[in-house]
Every structure is written in structure tokens, then in C-alpha cells.
VOLUMFI-204728 format. One line per 2 residues: number of its first residue (from 1); their letters; for each residue z, y, x of N, C-alpha, C, O. Coordinates in nm, 4 decimals. Each point is the difference from the previous one (the first is absolute). Example, Ala and Ser with C-alpha at 12.3 -4.5 7.8 and 13.67 -1.06 7.14 Angstrom:
<rs>
1> AS> 0.7800:-0.5690:1.3190:0.0000:0.1190:-0.0890:0.0000:0.1200:0.0900:0.0665:-0.0019:0.1036 | -0.1385:0.1069:-0.1386:0.0060:0.1190:0.0820:0.0730:0.1090:-0.0770:0.0169:0.1108:0.0509
</rs>
This chain:
<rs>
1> XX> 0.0000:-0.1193:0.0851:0.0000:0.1193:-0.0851:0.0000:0.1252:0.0893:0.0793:0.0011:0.0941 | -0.1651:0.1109:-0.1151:-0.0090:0.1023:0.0907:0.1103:0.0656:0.0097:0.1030:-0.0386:-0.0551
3> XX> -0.1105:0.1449:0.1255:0.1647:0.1073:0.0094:-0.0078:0.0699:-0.0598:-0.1105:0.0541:0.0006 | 0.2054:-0.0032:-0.0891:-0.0137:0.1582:-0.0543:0.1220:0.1220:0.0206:0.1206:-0.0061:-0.0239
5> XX> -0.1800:0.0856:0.0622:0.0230:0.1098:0.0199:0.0244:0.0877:-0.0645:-0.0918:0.0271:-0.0774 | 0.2281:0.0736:0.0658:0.0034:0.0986:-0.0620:-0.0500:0.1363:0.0836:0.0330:0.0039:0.1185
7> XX> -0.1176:0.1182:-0.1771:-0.0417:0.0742:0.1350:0.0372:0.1630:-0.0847:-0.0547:0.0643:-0.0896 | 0.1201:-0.0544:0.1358:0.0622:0.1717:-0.0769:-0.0621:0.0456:0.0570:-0.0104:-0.0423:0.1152
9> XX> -0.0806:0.1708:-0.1624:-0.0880:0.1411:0.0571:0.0672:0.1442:-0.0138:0.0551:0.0415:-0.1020 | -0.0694:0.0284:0.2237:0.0779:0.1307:-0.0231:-0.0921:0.1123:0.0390:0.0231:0.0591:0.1055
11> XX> -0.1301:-0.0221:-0.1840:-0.1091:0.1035:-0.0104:0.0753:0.0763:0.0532:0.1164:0.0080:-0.0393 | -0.1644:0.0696:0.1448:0.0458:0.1234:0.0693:-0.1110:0.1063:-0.0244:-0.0782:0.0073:0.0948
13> XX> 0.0438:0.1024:-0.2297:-0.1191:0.0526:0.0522:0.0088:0.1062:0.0846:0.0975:0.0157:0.0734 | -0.2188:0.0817:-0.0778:0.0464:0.1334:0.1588:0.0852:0.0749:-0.0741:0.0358:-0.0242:-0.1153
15> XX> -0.0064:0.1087:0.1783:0.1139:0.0932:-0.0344:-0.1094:0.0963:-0.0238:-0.0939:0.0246:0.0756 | 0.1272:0.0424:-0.2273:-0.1083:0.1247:-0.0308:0.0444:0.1375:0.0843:0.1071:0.0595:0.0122
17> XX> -0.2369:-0.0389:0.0381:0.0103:0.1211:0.1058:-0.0723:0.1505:-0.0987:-0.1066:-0.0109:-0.0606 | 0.1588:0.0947:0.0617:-0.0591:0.1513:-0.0353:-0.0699:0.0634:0.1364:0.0594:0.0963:0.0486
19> XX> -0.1715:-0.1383:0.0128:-0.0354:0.1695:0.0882:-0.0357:0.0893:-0.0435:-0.0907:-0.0008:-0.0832 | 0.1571:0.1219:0.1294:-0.0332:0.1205:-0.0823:-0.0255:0.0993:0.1181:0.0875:0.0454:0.0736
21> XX> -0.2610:-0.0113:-0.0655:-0.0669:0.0278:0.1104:0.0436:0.1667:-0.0567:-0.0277:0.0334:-0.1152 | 0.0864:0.0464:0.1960:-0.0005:0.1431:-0.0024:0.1771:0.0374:-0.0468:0.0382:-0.0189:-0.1155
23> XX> 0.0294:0.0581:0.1949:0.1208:0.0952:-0.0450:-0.0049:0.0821:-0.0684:0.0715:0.0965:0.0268 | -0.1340:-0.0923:-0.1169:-0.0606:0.1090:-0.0615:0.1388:0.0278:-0.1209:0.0892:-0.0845:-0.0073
25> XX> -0.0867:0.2025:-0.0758:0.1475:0.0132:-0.1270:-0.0108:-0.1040:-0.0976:0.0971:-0.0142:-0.0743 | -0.1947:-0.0608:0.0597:-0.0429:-0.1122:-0.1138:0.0721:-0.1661:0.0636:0.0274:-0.0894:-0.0801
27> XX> -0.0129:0.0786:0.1815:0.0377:-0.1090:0.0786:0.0846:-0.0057:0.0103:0.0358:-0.1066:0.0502 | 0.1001:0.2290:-0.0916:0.1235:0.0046:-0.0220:0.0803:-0.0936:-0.0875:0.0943:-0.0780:0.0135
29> XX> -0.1926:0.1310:-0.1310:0.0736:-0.1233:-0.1283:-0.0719:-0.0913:-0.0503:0.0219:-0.0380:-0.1150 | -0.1310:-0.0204:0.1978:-0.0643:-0.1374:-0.0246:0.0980:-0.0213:0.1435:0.0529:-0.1012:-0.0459
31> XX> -0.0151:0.1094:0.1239:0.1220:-0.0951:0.0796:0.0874:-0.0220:-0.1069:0.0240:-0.1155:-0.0353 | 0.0567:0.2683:-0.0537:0.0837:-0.0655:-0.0508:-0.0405:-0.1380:-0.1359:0.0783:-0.0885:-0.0345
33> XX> -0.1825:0.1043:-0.0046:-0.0508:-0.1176:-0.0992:0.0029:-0.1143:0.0545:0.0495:-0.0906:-0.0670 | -0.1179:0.0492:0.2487:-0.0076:-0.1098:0.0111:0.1119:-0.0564:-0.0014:0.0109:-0.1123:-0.0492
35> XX> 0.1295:0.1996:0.1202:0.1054:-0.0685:0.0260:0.0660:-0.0438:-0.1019:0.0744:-0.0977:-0.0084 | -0.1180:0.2067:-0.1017:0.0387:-0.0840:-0.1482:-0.0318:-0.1246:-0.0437:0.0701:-0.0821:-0.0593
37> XX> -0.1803:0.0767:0.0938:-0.0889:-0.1033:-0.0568:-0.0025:-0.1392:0.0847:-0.0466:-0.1037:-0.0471 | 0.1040:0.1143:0.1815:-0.0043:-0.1162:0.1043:-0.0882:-0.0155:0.0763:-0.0384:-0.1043:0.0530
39> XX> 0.0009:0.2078:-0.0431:-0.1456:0.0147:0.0947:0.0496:0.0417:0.1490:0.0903:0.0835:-0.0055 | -0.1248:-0.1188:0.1288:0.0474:0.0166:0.1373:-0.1342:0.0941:0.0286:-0.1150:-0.0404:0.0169
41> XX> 0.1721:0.2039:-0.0162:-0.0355:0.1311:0.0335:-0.0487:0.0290:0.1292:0.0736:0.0170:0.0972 | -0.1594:-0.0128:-0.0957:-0.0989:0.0869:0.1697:-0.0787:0.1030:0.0149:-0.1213:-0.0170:-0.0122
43> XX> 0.1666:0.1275:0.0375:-0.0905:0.1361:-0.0164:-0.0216:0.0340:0.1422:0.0842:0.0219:0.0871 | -0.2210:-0.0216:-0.0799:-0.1372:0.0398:0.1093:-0.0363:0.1534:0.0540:-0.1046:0.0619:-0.0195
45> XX> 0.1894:-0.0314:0.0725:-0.0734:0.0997:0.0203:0.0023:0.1152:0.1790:0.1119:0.0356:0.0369 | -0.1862:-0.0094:0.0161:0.0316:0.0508:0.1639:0.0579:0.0886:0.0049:0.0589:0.0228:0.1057
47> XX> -0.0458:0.0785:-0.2264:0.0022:0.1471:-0.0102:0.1943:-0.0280:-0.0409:0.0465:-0.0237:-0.1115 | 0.0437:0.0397:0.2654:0.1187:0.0087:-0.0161:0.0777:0.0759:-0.0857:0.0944:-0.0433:-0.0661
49> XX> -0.1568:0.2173:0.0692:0.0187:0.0432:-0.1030:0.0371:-0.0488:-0.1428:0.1181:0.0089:-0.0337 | -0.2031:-0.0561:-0.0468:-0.0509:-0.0522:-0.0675:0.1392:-0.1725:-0.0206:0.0892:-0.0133:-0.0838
51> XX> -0.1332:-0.0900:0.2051:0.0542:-0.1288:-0.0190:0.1417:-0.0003:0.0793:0.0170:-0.0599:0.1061 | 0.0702:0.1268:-0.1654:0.1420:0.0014:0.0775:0.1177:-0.0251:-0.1001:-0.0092:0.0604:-0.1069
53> XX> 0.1253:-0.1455:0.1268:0.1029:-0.0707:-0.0383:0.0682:0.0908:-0.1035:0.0328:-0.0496:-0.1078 | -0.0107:0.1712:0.1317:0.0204:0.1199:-0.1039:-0.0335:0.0337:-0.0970:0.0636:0.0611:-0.0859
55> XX> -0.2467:-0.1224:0.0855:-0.0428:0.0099:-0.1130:0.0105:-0.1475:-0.1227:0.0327:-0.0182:-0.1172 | -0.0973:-0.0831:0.2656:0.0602:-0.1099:-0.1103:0.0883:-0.0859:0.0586:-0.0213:-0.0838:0.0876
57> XX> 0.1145:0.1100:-0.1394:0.1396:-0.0487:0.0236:0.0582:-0.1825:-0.0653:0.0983:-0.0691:0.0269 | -0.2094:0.0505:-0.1127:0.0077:-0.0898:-0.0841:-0.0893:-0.1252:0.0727:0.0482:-0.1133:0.0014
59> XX> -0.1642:0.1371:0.0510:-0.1071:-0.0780:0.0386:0.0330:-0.0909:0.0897:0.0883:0.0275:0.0812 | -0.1505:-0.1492:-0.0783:0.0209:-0.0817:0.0523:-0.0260:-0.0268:0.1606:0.0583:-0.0684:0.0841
61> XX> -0.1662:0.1495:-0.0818:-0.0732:-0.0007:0.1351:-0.1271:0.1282:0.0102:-0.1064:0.0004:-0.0618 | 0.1587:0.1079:0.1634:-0.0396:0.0989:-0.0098:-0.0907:-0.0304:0.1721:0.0500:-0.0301:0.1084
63> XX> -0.2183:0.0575:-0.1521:-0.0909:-0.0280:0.1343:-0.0874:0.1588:0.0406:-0.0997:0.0466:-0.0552 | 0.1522:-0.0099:0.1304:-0.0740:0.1464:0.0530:-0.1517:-0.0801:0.0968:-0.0111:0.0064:0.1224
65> XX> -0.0683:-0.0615:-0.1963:-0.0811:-0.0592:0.1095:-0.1621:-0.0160:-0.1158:-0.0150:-0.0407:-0.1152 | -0.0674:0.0885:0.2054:-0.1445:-0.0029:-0.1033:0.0363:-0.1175:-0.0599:0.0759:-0.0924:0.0293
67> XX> -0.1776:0.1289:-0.1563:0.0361:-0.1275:-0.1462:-0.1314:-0.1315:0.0586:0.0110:-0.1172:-0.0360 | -0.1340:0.1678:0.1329:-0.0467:-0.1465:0.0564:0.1232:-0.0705:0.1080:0.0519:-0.1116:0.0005
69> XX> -0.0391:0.1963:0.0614:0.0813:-0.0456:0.1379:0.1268:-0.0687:-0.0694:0.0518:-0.0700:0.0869 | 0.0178:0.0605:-0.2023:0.0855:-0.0881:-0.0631:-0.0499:-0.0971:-0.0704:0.0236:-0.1194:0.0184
71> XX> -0.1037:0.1721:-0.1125:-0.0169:-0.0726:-0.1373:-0.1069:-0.1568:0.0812:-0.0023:-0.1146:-0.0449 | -0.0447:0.1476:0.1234:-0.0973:-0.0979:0.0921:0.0866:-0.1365:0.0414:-0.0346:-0.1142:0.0304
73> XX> 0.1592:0.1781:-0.0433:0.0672:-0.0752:0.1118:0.1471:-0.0615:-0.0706:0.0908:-0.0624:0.0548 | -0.1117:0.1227:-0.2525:0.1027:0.0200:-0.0550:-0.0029:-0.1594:-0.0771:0.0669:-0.0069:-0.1031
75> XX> -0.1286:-0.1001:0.1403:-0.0061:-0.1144:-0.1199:-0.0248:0.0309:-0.1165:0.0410:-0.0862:-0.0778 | -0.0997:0.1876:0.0199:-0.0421:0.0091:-0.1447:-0.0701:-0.1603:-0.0129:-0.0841:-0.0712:0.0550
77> XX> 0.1884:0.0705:-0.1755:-0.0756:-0.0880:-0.1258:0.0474:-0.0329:-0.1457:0.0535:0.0961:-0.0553 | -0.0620:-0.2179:-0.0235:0.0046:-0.0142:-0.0928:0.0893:0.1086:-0.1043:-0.0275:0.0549:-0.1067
79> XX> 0.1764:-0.0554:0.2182:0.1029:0.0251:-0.0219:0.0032:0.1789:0.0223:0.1030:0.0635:-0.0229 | -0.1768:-0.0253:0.0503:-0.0470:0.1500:0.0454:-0.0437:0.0701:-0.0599:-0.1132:-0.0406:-0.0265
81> XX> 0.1347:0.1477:-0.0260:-0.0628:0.1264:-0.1032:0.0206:0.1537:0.0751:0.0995:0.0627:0.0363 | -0.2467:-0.0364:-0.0328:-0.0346:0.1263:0.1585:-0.0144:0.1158:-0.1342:-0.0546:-0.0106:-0.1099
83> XX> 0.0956:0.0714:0.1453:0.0301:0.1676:-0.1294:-0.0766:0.1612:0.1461:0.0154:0.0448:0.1137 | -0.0318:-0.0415:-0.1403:-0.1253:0.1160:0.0894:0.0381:0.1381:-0.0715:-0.0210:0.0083:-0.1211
85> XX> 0.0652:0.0794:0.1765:0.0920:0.1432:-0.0627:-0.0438:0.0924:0.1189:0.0105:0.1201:-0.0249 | -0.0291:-0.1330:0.0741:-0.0415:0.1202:0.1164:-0.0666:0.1141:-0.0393:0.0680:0.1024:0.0068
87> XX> -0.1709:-0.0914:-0.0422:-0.0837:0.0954:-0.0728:-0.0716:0.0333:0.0978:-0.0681:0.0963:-0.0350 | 0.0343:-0.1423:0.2030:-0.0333:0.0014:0.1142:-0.0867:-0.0889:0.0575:0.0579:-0.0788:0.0748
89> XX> -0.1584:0.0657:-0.0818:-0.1155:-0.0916:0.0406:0.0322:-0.0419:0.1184:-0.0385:-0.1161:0.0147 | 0.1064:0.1694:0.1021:0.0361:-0.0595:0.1125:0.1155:-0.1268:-0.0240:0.0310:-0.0872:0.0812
91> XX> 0.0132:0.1047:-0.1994:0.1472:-0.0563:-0.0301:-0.0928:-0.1477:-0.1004:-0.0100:-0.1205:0.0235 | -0.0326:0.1929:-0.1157:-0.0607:-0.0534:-0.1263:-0.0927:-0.1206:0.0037:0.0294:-0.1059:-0.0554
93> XX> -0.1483:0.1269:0.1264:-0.1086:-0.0642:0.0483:0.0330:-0.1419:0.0843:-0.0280:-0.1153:-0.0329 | 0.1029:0.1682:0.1633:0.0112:-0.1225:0.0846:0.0935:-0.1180:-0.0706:-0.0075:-0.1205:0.0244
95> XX> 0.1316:0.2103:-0.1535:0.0666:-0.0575:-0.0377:-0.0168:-0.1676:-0.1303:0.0515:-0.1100:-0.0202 | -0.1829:0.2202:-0.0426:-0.0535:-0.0597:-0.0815:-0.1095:-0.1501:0.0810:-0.0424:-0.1058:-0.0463
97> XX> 0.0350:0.1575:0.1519:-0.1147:-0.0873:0.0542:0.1073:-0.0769:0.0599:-0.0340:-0.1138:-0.0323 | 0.1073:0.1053:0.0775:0.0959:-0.1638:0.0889:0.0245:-0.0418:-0.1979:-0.0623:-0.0995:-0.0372
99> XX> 0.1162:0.1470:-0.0322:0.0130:-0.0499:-0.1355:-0.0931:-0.0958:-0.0532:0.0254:-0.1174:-0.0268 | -0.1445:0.1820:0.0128:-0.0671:-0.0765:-0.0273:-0.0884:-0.1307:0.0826:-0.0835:-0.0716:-0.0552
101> XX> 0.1196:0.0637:0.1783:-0.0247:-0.1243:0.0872:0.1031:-0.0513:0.0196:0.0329:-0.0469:0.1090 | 0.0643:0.0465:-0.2524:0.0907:-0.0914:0.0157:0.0121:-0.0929:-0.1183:-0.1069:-0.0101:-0.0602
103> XX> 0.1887:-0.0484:0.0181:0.0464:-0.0613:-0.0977:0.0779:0.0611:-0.1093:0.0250:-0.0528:-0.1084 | 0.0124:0.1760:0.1508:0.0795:0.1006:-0.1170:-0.0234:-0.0352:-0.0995:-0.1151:-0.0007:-0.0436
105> XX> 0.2584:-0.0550:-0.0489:-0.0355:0.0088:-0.1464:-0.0109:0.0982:-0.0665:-0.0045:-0.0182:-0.1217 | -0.0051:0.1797:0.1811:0.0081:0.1216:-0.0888:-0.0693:0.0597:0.0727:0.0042:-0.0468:0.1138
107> XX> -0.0859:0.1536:-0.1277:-0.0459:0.1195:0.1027:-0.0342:0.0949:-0.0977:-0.0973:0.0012:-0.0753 | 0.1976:0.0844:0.0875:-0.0506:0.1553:-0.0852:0.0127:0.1356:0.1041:0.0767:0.0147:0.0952
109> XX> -0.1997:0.0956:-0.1586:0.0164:0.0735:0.0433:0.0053:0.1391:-0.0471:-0.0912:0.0499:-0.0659 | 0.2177:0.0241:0.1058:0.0087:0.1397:-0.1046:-0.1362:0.0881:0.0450:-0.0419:-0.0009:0.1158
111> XX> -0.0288:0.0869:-0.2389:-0.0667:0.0767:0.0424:-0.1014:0.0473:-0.1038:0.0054:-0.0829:-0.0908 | -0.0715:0.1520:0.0690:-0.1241:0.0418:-0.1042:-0.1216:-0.0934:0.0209:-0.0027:-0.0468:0.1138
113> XX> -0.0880:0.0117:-0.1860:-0.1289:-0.0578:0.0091:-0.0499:0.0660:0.1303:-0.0157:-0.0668:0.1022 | -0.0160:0.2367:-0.1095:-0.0253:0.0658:0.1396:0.0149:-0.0750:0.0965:-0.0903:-0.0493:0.0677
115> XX> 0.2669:0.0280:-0.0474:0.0719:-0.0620:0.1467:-0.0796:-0.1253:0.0006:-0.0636:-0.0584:0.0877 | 0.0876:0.0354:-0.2146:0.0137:-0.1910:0.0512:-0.1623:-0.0493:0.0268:-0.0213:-0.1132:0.0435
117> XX> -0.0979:0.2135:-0.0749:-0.1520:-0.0410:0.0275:0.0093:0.0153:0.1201:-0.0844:-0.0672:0.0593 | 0.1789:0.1523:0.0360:-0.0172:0.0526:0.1606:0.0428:-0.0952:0.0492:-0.0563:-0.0423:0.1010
119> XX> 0.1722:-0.0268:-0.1544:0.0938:-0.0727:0.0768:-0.1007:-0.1448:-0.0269:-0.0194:-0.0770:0.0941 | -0.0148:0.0618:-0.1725:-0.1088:-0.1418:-0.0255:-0.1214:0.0552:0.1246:0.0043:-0.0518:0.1116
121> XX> -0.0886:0.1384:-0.1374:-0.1099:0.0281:0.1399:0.0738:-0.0293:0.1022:-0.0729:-0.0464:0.0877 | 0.2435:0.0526:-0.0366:0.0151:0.0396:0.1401:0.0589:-0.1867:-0.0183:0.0391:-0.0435:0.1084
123> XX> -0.0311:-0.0512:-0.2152:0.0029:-0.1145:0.0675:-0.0765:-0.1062:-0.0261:0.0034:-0.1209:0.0230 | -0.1093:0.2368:-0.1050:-0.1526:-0.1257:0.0401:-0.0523:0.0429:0.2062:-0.0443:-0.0680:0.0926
125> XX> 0.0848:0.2150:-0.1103:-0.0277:-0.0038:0.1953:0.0791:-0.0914:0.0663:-0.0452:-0.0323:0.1098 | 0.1506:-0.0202:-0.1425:0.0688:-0.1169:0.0319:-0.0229:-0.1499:0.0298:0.0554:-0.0924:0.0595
127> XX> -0.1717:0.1184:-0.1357:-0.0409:-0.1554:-0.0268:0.0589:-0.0504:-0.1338:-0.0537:-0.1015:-0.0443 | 0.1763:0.1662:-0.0429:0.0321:-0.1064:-0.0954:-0.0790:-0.0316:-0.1038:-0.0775:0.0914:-0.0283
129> XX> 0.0688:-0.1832:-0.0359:-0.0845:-0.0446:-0.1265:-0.0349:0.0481:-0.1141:0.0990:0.0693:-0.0236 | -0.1606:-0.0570:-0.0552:0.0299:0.0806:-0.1177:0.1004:-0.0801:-0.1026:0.0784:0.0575:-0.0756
131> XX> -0.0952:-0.2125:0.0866:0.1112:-0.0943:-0.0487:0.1341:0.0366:-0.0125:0.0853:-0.0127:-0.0879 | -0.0924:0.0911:0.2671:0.1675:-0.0195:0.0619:0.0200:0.1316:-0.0964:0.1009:0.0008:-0.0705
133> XX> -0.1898:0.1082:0.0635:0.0343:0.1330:0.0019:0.0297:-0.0363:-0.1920:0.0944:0.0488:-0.0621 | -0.1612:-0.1083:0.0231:0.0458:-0.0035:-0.1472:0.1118:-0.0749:-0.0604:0.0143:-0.0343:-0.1174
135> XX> 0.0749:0.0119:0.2364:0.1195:-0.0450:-0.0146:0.0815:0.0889:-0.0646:0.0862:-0.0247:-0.0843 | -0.1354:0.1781:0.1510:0.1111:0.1299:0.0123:0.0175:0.0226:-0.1102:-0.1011:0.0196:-0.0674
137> XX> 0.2211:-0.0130:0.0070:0.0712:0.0750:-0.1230:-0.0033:0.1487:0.0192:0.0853:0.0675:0.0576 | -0.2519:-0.0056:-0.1424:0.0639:0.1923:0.0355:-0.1678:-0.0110:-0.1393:-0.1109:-0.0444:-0.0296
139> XX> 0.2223:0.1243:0.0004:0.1256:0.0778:0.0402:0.1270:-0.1070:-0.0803:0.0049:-0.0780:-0.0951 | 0.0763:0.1259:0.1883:0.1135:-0.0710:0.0252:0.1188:-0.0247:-0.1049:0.0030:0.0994:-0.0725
141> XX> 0.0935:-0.1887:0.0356:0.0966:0.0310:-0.0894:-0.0822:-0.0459:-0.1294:-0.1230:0.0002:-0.0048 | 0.2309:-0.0504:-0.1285:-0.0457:0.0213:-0.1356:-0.0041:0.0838:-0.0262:0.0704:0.0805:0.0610
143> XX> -0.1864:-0.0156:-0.2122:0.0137:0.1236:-0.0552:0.1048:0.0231:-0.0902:0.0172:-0.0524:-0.1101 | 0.0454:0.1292:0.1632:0.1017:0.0417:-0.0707:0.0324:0.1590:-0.0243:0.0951:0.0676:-0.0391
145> XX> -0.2059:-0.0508:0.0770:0.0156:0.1569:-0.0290:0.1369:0.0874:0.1331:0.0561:0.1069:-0.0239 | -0.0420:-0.1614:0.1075:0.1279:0.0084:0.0927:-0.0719:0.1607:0.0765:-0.1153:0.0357:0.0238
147> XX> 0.2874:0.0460:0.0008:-0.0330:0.1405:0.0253:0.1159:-0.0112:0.1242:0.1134:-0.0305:-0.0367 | -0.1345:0.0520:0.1715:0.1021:-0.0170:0.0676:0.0056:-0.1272:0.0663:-0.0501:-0.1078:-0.0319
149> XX> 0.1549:0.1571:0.1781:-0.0214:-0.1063:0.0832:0.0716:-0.1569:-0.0819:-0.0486:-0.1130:0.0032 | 0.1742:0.1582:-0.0702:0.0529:-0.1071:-0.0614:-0.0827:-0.0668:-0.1098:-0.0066:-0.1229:0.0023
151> XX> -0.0393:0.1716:-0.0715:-0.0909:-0.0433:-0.0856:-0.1699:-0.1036:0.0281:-0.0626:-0.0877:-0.0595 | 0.0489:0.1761:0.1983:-0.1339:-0.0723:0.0349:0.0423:-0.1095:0.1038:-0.0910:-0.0815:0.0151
153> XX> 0.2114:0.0530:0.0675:0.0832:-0.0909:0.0457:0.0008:-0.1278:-0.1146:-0.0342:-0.1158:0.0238 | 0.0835:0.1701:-0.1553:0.0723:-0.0639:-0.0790:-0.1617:-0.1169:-0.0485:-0.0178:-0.1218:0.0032
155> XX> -0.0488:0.2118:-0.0341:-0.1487:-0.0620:-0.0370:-0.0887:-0.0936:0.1429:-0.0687:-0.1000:-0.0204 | 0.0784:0.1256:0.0776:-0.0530:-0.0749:0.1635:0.1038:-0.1418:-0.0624:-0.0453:-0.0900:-0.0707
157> XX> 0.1688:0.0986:0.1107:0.0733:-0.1105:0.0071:0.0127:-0.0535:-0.1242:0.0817:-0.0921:-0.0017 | -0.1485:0.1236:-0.1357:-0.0206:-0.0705:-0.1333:-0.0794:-0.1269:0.0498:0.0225:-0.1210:-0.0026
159> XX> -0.1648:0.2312:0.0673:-0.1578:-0.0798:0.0666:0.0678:-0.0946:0.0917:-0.0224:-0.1165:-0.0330 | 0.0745:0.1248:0.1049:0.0707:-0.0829:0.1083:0.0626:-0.1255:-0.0706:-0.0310:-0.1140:0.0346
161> XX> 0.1190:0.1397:-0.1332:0.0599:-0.1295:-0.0706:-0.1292:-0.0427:-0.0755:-0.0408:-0.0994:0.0601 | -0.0254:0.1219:-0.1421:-0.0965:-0.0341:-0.0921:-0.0548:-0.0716:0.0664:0.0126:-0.1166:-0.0374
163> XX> -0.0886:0.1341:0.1488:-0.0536:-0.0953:0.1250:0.0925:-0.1316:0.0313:-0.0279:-0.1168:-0.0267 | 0.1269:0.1596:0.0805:0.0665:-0.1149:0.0531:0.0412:-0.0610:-0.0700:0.0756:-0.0813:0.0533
165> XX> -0.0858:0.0652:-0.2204:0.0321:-0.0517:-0.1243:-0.1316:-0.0741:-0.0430:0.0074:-0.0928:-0.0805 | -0.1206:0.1301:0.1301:-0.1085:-0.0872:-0.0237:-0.0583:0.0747:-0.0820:-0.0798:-0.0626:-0.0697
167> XX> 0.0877:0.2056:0.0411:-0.0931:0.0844:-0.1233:-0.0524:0.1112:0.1154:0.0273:0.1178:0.0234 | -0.1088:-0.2091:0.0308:-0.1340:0.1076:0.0613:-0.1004:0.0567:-0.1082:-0.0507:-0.0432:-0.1035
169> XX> 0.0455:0.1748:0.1855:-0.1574:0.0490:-0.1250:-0.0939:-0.0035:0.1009:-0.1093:0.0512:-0.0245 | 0.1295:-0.1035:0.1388:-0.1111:-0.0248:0.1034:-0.1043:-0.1653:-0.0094:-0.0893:-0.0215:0.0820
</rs>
């Protein structure tokens, strides 16, 4: 008679990560949402000014270092949702482009149709796909009619759960 085995499984999945490319006043209280929400917080940005402990005091992991020169090197994947706030094509672009040559389950980016046709030209010069590029959530957030950094925070991280809940509109 064969052997049998009892075999208990203990799913470990990734730990959901927030990058939030730009220190910008909007990145204030989508830190405070993720930490609400259980999300492990990372805001991107070189401009010290801007990415210093004073401002977010809450965050999990604060990177003064270009958003390729991290995000390249950052394991994005499944477990990963890249939020793009800069309003800065130097910030915006490279940020969006390691995003989308990754596995990110989220990629949005704040900005007007205007921004976001520039920021799409500057990462088809990239090489990325139009596939990859139609990943991008932008404009960004549910509509909710949101006025203010808390409000358009509040709507990003609706889009953020809705996703990671399995209700893509992508």
C-alpha cells in the first residue's frame, strides 16, 4: 500500500509595495493611505529638498536617487503598484519607463492628456511598447470628482485597491 502524506501549504505572497515617484504635496497623504491600507511605502525622488524625513515622517522608505537608477534595481513586480506624481518629465518619464518593463501590478500617472501624450512620446523614445505604455492608468485615480491633495491621494489609492482586488478597467 503506498504512503500517504499529509502536506500543509503556507502561501507567502509579496508584500504590497506603493512607489511613489516624486516628493511632491500629493505623496504626503497617499503615504498616509498606504500605511493605512498595508501597503509598504517608497517615495522616489533626488530633489532633497523635496524627499526629506520632515516631510514624510510616516514613509516607509524615503530614496533621494533617480527613479531609473532605483526602480531598475527595485524588484518591481506582481506585488508592486508604481504611482508617478512628479509633474517633471525628468522624474516622470524614466519613472514610468522602469514601470513598465516590469511586472507592476499598477502604473499610474498624475497629469493632463497634454502631460501624459509627452510623457508617452518620451517613452516610446525609450523603446517601451505601446502594450507596456497602455498599461498606464492616466489619468490617474477613480473619478471622483476629488479637489485637493487629500482627495486626489484618496482617489489614486481607491484605483490602487480596485486593481489589487481584481477590478481592473485596464
Amino acid at each position: 500500500e503506498p504512503e500517504q502524506y499529509e502536506i500543509l501549504l503556507d502561501v507567502v505572497r509579496p508584500r504590497m509595495r506603493l512607489f511613489i515617484v516624486g516628493a511632491v504635496h500629493i505623496a504626503i497623504p497617499l503615504v498616509h493611505f498606504a500605511r493605512r491600507l498595508g501597503f509598504y511605502s517608497v517615495v522616489v525622488d533626488p530633489r532633497k529638498a523635496f524627499a526629506n524625513p520632515e516631510r514624510f515622517p510616516h514613509v516607509d522608505e524615503l530614496v533621494t536617487q533617480w527613479p531609473e537608477e532605483y526602480l531598475e534595481n527595485a524588484g518591481l513586480n506582481e506585488g508592486s503598484y508604481v504611482v508617478v506624481v512628479s509633474h517633471d518629465e525628468k522624474l516622470d518619464v524614466p519613472g514610468l519607463a522602469a514601470a513598465c518593463r516590469s511586472t507592476a501590478r499598477y502604473i499610474g500617472a498624475l497629469g493632463s492628456k497634454k502631460t501624459f501624450a509627452k510623457n508617452v512620446a518620451g517613452l516610446r523614445e525609450n523603446g517601451i511598447t505601446e502594450a507596456d505604455i497602455a498599461r498606464i492608468h492616466s489619468p490617474i485615480g477613480l473619478s471622483i470628482g476629488a479637489r485637493g491633495a487629500e482627495e486626489i491621494a484618496l482617489a489614486i489609492m481607491a484605483q490602487v485597491v480596485a486593481v489589487k482586488n481584481g477590478l481592473d478597467d485596464k
